[in-house]
Backbone as a printed PyTorch tensor [residue, N CA C, xyz], in Angstrom:
tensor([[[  0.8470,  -1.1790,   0.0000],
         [  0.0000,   0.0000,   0.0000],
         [  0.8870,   1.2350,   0.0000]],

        [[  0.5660,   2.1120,  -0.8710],
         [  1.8020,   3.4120,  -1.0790],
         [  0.8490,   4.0060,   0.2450]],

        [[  1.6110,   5.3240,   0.0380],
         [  1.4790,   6.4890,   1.2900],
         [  0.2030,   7.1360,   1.0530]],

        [[ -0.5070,   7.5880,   1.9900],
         [ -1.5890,   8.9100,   1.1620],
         [ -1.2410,   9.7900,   2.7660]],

        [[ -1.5570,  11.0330,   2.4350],
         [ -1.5050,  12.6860,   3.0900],
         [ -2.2440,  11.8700,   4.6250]],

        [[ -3.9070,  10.9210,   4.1580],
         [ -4.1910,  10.8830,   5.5950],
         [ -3.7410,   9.5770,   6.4130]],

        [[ -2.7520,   9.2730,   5.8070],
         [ -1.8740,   7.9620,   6.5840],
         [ -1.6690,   8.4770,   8.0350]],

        [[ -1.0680,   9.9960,   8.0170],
         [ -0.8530,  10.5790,   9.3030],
         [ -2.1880,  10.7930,  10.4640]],

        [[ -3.2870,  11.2400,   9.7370],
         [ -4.6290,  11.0960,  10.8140],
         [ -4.7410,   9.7370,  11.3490]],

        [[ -4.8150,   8.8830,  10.6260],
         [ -4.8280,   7.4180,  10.9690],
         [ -4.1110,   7.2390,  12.2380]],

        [[ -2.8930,   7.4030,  12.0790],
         [ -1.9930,   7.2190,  13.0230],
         [ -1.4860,   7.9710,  14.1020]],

        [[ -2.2070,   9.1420,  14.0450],
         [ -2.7240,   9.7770,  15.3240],
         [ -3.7800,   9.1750,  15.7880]],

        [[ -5.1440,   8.9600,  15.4390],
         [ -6.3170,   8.3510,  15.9160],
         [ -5.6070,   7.0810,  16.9710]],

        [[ -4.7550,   6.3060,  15.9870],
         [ -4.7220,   4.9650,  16.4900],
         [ -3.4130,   5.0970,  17.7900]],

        [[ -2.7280,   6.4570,  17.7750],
         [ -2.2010,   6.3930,  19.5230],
         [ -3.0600,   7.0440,  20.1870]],

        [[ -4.1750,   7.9580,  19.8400],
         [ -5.3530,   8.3880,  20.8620],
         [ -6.0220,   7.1180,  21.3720]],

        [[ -6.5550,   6.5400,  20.6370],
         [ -7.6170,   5.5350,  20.6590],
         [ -7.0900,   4.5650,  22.1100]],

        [[ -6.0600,   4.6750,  22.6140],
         [ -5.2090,   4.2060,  23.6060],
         [ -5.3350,   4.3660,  24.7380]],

        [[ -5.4800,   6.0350,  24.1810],
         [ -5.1950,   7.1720,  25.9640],
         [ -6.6450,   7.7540,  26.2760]],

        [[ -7.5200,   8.0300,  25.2180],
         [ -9.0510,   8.3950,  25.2510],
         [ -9.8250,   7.4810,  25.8250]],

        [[-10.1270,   7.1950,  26.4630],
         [-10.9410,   6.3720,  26.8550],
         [-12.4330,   6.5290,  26.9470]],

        [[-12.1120,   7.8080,  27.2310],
         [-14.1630,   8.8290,  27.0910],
         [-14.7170,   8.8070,  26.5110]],

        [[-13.4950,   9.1350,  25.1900],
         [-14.2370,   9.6460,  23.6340],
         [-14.3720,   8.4270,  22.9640]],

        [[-13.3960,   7.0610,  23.1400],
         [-13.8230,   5.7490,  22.6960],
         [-15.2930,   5.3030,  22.8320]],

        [[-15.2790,   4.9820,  24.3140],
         [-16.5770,   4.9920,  24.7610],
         [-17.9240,   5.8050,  23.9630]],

        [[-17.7020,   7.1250,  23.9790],
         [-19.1090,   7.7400,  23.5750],
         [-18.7610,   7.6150,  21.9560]],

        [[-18.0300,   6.9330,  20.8720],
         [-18.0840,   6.3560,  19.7680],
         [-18.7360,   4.9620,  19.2660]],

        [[-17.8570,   4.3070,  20.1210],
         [-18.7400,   2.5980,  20.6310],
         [-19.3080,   1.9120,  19.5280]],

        [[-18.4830,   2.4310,  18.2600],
         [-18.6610,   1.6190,  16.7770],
         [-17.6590,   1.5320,  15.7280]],

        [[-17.9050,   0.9620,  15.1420],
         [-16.4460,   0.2530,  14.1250],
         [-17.0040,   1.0940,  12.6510]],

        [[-16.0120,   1.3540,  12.2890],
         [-15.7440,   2.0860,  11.0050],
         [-14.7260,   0.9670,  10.1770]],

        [[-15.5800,   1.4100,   8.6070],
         [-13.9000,   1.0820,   7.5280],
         [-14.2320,   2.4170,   6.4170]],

        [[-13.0300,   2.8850,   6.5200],
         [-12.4570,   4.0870,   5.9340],
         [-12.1930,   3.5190,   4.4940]],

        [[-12.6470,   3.9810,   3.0400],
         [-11.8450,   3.2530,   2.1420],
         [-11.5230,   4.9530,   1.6740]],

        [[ -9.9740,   5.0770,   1.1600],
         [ -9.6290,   6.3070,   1.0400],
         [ -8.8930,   5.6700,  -0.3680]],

        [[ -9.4490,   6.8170,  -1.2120],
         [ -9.2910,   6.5970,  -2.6810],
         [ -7.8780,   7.7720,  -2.8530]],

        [[ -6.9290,   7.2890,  -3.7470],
         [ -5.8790,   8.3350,  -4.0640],
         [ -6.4120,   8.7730,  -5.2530]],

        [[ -5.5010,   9.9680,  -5.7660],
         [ -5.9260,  10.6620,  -7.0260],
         [ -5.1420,   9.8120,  -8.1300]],

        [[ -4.3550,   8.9570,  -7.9000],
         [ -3.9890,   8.0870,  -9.2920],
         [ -4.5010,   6.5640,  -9.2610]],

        [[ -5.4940,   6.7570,  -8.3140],
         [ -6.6350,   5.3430,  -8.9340],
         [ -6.4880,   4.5640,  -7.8220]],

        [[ -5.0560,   4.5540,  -6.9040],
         [ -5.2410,   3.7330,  -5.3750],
         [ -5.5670,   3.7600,  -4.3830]],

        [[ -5.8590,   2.7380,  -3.4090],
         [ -7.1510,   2.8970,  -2.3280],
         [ -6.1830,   2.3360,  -0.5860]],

        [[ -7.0490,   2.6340,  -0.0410],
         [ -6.5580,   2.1510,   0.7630],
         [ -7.6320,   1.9100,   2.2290]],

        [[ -8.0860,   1.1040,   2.9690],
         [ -9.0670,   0.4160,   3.6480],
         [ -8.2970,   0.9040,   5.2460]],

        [[ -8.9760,   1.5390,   6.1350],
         [ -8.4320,   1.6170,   7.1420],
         [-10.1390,   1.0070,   7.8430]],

        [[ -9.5820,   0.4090,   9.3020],
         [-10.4700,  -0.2510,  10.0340],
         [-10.4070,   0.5190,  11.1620]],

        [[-11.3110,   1.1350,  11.9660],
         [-11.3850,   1.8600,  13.2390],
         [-12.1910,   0.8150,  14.0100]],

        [[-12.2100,   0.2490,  15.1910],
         [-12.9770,  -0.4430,  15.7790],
         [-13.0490,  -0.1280,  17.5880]],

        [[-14.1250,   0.5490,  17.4930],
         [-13.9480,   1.0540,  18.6450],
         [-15.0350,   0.6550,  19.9840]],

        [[-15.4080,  -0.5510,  19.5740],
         [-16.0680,  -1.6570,  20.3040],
         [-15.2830,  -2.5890,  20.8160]],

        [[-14.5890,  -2.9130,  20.1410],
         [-13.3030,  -4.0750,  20.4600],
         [-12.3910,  -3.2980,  21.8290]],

        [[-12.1300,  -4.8300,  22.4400],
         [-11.3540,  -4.4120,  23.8680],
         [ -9.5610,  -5.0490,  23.4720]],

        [[ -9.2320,  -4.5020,  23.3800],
         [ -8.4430,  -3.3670,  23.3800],
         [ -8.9420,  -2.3230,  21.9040]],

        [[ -9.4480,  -1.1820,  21.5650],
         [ -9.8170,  -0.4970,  20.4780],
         [ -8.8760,  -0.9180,  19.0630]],

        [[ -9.0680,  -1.0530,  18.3680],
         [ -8.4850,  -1.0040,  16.9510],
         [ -8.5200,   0.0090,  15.3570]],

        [[ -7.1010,   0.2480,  15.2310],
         [ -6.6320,   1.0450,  14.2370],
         [ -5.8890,  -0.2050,  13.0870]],

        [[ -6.4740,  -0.1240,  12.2360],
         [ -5.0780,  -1.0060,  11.4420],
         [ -6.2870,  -1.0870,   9.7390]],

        [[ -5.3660,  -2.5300,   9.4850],
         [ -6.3050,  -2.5920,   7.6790],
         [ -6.3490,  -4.3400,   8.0530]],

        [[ -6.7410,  -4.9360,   9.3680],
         [ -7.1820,  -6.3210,   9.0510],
         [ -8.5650,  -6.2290,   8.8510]],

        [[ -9.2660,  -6.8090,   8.0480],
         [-10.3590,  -7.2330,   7.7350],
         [-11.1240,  -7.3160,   9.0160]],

        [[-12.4230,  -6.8720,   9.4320],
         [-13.1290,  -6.8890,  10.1800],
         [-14.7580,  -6.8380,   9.8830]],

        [[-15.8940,  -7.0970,  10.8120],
         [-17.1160,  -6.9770,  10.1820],
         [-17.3370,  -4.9530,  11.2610]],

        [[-18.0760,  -4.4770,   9.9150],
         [-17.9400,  -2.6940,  10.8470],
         [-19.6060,  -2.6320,  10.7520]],

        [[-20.0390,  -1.5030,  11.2040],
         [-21.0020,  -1.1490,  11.4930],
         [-21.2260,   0.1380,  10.2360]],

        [[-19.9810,   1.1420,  10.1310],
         [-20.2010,   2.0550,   9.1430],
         [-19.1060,   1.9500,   8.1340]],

        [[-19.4680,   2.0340,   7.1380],
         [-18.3520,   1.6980,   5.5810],
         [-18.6350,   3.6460,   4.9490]],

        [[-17.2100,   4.0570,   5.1580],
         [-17.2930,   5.1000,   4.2780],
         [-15.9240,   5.3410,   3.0020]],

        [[-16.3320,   5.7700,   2.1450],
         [-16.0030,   6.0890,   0.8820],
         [-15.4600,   7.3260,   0.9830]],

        [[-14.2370,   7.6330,   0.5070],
         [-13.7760,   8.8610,   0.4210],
         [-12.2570,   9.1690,  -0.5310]],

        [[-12.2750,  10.8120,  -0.8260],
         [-11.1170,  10.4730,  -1.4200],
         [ -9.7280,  11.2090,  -0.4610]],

        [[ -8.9070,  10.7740,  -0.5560],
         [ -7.5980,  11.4670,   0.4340],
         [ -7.5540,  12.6330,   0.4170]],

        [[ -7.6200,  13.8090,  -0.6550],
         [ -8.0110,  15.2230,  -0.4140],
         [ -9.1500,  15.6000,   0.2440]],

        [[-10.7350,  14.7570,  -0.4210],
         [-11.4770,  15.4120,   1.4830],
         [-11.1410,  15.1500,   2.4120]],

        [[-10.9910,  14.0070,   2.4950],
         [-10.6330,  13.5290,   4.0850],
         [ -9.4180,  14.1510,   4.6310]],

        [[ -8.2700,  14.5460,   4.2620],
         [ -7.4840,  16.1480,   4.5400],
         [ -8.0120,  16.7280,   4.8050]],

        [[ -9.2270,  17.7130,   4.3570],
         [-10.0540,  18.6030,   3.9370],
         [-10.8280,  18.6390,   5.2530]],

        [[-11.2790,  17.5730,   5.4840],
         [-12.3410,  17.4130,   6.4380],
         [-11.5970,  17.6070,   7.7630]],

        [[-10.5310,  16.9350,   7.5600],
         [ -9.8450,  16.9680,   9.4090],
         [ -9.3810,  18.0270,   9.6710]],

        [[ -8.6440,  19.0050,   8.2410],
         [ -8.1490,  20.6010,   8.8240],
         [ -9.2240,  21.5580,   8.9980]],

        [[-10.3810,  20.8080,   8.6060],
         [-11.3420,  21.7350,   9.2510],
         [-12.2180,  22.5140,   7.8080]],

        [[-11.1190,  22.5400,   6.6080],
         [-11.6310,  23.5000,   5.8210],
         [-12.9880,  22.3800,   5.3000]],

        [[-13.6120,  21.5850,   5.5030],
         [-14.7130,  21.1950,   4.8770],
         [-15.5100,  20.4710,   5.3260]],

        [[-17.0420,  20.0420,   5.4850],
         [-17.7620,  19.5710,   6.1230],
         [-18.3060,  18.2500,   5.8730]],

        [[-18.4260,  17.4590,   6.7260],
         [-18.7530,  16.0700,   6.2490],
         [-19.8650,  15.9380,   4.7740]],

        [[-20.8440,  16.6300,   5.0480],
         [-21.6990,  16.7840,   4.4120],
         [-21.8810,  17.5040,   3.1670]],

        [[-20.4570,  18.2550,   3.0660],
         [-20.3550,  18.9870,   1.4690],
         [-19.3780,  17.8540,   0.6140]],

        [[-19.1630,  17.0350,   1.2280],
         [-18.2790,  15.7770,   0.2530],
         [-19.1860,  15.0580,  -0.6400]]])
């Protein structure tokens, strides 16, 4: 899997997801992230935040929410300049 811009959110989430314990809790559902690059490659991130110990990674899991996106919103979205809902 090459690199994309939100490799780095990922991997902040997944040393929060550690130390948060509050904000785990009031989430209390599993995500898969599929993040599309601009030259056609993808990449599947798994958030699972039901699971004891929480999980960040790309093993295959069953999720609750499947979202679609491409690596410039999802940039977009976390610096703030854009809203879930204008994607």
């Amino acid at each position: 899997m090459g690199a994309f811009k939100s490799d780095l959110v990922f991997e902040e989430i997944k040393d929060r997801i550690t130390t948060e314990k509050d904000l785990v809790k009031k989430v209390a559902t599993s995500f898969s992230i599929n993040i599309a690059g601009d030259d056609g490659s993808s990449k599947k991130w798994i958030i699972d935040a039901q699971s004891e110990p929480p999980y960040v990674g790309h093993d295959e899991k069953p999720v609750e929410v499947e979202i679609n996106i491409k690596d410039s919103d999802f940039m977009n979205i976390a610096a703030g300049k854009l809203k879930p809902d204008q994607v």
